[in-house]
N, CA, C and O atoms as CSV, one atom per row, in Angstrom:
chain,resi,resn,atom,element,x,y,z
A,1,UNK,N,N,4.876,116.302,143.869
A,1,UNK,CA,C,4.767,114.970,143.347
A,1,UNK,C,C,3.796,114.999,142.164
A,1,UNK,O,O,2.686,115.522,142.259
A,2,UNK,N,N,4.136,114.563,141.322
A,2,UNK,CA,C,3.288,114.201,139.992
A,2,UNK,C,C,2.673,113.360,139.712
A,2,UNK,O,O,3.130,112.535,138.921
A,3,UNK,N,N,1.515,113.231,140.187
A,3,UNK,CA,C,0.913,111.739,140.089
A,3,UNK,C,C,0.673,111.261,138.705
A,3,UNK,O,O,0.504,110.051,138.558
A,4,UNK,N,N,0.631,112.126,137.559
A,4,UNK,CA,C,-0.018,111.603,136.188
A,4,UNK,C,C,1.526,110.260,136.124
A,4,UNK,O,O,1.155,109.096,136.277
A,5,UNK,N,N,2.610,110.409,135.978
A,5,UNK,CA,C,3.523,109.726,135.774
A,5,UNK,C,C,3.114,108.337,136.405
A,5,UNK,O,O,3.195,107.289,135.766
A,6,UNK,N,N,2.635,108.416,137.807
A,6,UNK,CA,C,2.272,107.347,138.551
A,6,UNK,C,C,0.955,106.394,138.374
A,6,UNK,O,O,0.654,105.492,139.155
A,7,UNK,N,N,0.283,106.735,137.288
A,7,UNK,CA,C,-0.785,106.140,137.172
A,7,UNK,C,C,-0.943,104.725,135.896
A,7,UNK,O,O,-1.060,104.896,134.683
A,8,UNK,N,N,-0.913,103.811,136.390
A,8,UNK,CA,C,-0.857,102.276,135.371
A,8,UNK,C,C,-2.176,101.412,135.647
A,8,UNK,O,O,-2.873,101.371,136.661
A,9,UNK,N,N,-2.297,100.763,134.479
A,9,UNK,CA,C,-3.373,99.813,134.335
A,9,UNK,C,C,-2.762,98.515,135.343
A,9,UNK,O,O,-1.649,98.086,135.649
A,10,UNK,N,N,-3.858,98.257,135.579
A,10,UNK,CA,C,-3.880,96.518,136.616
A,10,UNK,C,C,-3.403,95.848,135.916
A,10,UNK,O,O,-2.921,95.020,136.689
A,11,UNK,N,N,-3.073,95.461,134.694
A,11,UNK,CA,C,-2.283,94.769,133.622
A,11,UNK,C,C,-0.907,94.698,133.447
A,11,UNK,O,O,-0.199,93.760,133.080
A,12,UNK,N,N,-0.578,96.103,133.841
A,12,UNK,CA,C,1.018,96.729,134.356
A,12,UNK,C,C,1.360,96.046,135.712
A,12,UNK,O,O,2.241,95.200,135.868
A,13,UNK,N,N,0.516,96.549,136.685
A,13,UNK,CA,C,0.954,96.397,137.745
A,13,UNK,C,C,0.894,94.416,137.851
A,13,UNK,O,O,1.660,93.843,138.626
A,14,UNK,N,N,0.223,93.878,137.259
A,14,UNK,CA,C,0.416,92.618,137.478
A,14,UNK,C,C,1.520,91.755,136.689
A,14,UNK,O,O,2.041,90.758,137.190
A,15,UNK,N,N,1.738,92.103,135.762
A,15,UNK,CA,C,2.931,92.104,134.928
A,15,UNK,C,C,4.086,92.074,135.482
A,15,UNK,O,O,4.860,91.117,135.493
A,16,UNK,N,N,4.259,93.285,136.033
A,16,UNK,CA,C,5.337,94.010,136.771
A,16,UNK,C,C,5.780,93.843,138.653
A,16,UNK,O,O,6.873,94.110,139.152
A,17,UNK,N,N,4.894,93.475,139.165
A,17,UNK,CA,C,4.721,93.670,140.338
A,17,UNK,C,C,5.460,93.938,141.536
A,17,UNK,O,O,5.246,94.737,142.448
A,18,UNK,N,N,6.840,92.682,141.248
A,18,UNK,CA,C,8.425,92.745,141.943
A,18,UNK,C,C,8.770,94.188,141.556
A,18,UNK,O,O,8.969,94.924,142.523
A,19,UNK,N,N,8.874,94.709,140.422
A,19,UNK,CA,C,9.740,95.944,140.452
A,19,UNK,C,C,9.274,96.919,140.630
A,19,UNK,O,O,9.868,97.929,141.008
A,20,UNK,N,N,7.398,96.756,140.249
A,20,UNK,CA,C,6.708,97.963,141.042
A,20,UNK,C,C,7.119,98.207,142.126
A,20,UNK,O,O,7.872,99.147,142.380
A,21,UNK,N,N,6.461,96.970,143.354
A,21,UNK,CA,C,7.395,97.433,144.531
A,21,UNK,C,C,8.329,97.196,145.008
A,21,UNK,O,O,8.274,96.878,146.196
A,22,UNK,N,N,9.831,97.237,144.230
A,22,UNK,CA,C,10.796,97.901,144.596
A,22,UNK,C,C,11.363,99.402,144.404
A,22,UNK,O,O,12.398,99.987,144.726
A,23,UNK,N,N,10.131,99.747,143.697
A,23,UNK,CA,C,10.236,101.045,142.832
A,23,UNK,C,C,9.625,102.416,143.857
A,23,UNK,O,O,10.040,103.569,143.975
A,24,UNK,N,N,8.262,101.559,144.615
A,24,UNK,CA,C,7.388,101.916,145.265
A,24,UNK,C,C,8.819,102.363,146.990
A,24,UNK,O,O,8.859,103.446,147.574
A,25,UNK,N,N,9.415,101.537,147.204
A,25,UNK,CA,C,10.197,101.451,148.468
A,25,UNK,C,C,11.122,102.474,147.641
A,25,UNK,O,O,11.067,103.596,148.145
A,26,UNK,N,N,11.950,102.403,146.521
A,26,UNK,CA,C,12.989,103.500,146.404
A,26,UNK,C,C,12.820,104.589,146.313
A,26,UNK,O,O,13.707,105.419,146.512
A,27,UNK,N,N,11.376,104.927,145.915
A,27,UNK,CA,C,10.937,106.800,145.262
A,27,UNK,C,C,9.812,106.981,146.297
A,27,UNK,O,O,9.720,108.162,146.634
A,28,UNK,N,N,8.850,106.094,146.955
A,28,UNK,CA,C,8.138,106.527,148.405
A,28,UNK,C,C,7.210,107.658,147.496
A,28,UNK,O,O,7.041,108.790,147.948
A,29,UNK,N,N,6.666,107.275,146.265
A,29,UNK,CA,C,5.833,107.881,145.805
A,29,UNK,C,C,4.131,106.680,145.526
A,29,UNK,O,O,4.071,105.681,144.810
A,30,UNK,N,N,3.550,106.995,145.966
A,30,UNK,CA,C,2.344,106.092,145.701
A,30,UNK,C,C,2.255,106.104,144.177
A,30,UNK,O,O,2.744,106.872,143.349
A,31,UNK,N,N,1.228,104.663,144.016
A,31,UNK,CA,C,1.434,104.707,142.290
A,31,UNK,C,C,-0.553,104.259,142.515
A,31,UNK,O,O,-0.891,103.557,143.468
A,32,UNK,N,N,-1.432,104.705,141.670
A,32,UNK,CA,C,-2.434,104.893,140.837
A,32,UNK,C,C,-2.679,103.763,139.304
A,32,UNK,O,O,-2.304,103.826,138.133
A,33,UNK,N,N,-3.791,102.449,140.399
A,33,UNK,CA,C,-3.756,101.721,139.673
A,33,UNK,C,C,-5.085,102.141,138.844
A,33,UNK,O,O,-5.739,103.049,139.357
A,34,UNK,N,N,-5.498,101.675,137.801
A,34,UNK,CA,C,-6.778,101.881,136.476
A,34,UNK,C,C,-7.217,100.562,136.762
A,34,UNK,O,O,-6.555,99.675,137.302
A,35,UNK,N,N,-8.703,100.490,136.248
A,35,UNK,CA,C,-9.123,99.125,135.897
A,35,UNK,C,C,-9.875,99.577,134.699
A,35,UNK,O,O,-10.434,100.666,134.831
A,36,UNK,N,N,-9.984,99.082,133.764
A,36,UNK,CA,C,-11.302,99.519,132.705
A,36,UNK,C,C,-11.503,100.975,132.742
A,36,UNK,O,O,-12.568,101.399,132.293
A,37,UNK,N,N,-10.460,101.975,133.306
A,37,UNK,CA,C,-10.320,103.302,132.349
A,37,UNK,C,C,-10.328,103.333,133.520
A,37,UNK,O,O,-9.196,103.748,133.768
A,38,UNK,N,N,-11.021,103.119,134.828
A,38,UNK,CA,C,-11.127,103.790,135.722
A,38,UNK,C,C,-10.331,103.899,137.411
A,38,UNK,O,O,-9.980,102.778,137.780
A,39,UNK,N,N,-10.108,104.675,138.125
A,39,UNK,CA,C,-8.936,104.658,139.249
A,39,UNK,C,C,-9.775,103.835,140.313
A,39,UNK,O,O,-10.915,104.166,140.637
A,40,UNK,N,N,-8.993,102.542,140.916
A,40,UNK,CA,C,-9.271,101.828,141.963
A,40,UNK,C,C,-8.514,101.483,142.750
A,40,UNK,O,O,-8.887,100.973,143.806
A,41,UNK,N,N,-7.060,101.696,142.401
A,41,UNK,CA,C,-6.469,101.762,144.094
A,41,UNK,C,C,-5.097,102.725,143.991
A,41,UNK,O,O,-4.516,103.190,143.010
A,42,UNK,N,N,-4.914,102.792,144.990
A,42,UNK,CA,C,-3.001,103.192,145.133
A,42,UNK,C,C,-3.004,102.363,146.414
A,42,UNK,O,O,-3.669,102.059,147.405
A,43,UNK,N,N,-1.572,102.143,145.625
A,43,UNK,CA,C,-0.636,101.417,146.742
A,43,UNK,C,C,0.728,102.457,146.893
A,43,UNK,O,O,1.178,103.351,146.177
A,44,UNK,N,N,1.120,101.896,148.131
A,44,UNK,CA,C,2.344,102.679,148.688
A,44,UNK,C,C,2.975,101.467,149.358
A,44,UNK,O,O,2.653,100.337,149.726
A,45,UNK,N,N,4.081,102.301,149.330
A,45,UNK,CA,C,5.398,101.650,150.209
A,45,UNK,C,C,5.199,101.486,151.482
A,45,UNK,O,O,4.673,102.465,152.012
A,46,UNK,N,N,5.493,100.347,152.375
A,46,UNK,CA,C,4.558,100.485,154.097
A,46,UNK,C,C,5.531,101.790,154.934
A,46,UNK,O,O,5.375,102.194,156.086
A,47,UNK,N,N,6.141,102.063,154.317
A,47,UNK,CA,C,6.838,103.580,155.491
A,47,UNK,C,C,6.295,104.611,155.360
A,47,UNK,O,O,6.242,105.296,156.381
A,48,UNK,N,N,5.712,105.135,154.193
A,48,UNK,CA,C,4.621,106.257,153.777
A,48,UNK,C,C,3.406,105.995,154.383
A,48,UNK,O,O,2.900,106.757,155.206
A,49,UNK,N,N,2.943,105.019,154.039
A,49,UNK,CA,C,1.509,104.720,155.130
A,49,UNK,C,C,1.282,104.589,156.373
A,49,UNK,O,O,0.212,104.704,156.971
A,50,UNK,N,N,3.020,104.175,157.037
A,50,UNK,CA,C,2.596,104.155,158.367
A,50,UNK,C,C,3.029,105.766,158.635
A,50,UNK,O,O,2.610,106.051,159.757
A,51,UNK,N,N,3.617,106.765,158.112
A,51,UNK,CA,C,3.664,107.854,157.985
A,51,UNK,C,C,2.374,108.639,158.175
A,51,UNK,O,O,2.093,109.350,159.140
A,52,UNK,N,N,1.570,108.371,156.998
A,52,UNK,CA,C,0.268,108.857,156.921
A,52,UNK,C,C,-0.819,108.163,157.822
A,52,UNK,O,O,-1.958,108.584,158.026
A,53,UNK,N,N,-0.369,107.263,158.214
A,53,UNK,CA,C,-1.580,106.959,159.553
A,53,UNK,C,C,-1.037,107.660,160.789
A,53,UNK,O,O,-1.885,108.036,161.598
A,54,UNK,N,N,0.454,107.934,161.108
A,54,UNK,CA,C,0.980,108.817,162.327
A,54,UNK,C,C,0.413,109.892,162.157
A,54,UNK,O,O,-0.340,110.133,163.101
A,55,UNK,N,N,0.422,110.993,161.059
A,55,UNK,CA,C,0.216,111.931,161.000
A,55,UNK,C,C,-1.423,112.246,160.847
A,55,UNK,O,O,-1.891,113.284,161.315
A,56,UNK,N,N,-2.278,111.230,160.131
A,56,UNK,CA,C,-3.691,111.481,160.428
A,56,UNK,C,C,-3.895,110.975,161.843
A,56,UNK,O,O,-4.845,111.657,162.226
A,57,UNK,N,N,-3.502,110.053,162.986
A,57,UNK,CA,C,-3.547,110.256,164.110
A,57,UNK,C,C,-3.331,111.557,165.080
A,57,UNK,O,O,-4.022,111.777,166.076
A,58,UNK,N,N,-2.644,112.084,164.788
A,58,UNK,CA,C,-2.214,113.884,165.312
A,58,UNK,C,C,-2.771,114.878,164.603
A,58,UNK,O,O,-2.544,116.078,164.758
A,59,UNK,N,N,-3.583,114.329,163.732
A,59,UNK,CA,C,-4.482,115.507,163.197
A,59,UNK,C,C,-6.371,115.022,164.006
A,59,UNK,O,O,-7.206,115.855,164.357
A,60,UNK,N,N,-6.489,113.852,164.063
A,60,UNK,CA,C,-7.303,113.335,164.913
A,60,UNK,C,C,-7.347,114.176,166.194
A,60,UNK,O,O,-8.306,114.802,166.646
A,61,UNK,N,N,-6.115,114.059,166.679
A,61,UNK,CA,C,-6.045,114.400,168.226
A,61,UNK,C,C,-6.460,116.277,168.322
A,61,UNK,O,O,-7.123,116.934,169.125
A,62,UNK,N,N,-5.566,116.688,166.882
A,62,UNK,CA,C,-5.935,118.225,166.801
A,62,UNK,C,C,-6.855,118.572,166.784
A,62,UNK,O,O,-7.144,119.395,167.653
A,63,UNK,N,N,-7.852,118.185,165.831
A,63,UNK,CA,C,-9.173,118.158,165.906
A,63,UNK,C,C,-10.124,118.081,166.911
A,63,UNK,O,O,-11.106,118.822,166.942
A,64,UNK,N,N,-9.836,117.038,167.915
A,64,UNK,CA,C,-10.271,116.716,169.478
A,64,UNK,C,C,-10.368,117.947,170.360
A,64,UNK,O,O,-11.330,118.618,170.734
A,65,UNK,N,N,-8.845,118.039,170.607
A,65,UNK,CA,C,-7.955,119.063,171.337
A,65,UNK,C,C,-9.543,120.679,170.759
A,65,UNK,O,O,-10.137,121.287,171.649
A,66,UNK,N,N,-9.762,120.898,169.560
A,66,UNK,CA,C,-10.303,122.140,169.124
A,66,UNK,C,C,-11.718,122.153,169.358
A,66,UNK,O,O,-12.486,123.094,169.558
A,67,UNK,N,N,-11.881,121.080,169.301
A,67,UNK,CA,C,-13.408,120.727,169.389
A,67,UNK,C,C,-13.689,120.939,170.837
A,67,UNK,O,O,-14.504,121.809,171.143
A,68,UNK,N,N,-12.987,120.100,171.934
A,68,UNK,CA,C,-12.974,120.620,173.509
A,68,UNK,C,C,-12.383,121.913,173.676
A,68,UNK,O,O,-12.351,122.146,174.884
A,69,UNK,N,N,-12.093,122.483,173.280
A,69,UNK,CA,C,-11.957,123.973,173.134
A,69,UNK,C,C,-13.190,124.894,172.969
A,69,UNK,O,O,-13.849,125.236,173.951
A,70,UNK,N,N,-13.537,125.350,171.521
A,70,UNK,CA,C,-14.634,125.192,171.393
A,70,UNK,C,C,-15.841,124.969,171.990
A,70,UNK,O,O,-16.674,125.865,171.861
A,71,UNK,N,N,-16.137,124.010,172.603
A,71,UNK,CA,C,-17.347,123.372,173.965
A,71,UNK,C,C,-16.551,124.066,175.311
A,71,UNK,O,O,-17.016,123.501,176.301
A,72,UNK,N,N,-15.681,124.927,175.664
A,72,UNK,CA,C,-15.483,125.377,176.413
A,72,UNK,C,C,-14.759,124.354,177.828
A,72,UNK,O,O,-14.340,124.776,178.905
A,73,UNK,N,N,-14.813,123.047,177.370
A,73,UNK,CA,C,-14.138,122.373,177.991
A,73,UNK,C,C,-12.336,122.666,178.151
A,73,UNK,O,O,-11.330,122.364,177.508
A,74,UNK,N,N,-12.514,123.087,178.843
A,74,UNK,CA,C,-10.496,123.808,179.136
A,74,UNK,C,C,-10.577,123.688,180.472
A,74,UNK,O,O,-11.586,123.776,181.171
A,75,UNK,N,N,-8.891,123.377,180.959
A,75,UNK,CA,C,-8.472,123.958,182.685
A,75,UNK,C,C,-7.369,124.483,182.616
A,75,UNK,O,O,-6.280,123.930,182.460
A,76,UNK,N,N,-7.587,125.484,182.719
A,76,UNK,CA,C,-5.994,126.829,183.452
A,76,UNK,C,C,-5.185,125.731,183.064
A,76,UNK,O,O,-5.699,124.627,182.885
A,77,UNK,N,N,-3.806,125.952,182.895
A,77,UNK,CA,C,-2.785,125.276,182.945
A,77,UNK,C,C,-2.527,125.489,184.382
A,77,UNK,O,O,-2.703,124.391,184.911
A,78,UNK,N,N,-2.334,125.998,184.904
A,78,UNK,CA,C,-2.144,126.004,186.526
A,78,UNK,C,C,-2.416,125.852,186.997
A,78,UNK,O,O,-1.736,125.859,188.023
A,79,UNK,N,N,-3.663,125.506,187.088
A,79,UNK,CA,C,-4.439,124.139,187.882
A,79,UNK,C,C,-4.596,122.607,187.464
A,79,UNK,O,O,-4.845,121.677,188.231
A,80,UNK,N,N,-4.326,122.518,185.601
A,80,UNK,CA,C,-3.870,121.165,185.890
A,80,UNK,C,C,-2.424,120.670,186.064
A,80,UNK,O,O,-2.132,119.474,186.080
A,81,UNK,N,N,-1.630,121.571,186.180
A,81,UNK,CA,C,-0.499,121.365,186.900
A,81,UNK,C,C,-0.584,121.092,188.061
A,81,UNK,O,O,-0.200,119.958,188.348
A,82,UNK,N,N,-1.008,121.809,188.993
A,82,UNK,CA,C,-1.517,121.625,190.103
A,82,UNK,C,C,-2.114,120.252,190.745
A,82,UNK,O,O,-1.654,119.549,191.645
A,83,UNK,N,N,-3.207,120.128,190.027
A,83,UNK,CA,C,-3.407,118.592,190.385
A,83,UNK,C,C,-2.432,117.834,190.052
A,83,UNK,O,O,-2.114,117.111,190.996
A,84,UNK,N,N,-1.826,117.677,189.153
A,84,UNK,CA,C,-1.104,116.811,188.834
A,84,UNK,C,C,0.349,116.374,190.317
A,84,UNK,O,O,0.883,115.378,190.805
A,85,UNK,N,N,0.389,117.817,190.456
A,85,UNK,CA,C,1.648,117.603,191.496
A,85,UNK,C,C,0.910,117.439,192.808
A,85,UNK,O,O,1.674,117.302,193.763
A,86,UNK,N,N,-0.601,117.416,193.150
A,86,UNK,CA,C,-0.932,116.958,194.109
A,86,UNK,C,C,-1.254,115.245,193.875
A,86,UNK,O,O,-1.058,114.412,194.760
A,87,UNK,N,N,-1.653,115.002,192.841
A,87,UNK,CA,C,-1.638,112.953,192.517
A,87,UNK,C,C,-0.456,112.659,192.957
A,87,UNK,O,O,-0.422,111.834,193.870
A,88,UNK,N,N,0.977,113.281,192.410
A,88,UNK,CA,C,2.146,112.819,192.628
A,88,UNK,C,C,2.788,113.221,194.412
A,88,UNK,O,O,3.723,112.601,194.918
A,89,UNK,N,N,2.472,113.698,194.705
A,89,UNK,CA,C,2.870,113.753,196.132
A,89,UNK,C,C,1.902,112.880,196.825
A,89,UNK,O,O,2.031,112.839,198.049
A,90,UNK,N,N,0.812,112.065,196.217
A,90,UNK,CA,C,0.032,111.333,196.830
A,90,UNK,C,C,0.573,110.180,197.065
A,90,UNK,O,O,0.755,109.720,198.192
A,91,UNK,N,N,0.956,109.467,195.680
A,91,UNK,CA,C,1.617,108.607,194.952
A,91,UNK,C,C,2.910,107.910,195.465
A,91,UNK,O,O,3.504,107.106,194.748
């Protein structure tokens, strides 16, 4: 993805805004707004973002998952299997 293409002044984007985002929903490329020379937002299409919040959620969890690793916090898989099929025969 090429972001230089994607980058417009707040002047553009307010100008423009309807076809920005319809533009934003057809190409699912974020666009790079300017204010006074300088970068202050991107916006995206809401399917990319809820994309990128799924996927920084499962990188969250990876992170977790390594970190209790790490601290030595682990159980055999065969013992938490184990419990598990002893809750369920409880159950």
């Amino acid at each position: 993805m090429k972001l230089s293409s994607q980058i417009k002044p707040i002047s553009h984007f307010k100008a423009n805004a309807a076809e920005i985002v319809r533009q934003l929903t057809e190409q699912r490329q974020p666009m790079i707004i300017t204010q006074n020379g300088e970068v202050t937002a991107v916006i995206q299409d809401i399917a990319s973002y809820e994309e990128t919040q799924e996927t920084m959620a499962l990188l969250k969890l990876l992170a977790l998952g390594n970190r209790q690793i790490e601290s030595g916090r682990v159980t055999p898989a065969v013992a938490a299997i184990d419990r598990l099929r002893a809750k369920q025969a409880v159950a």
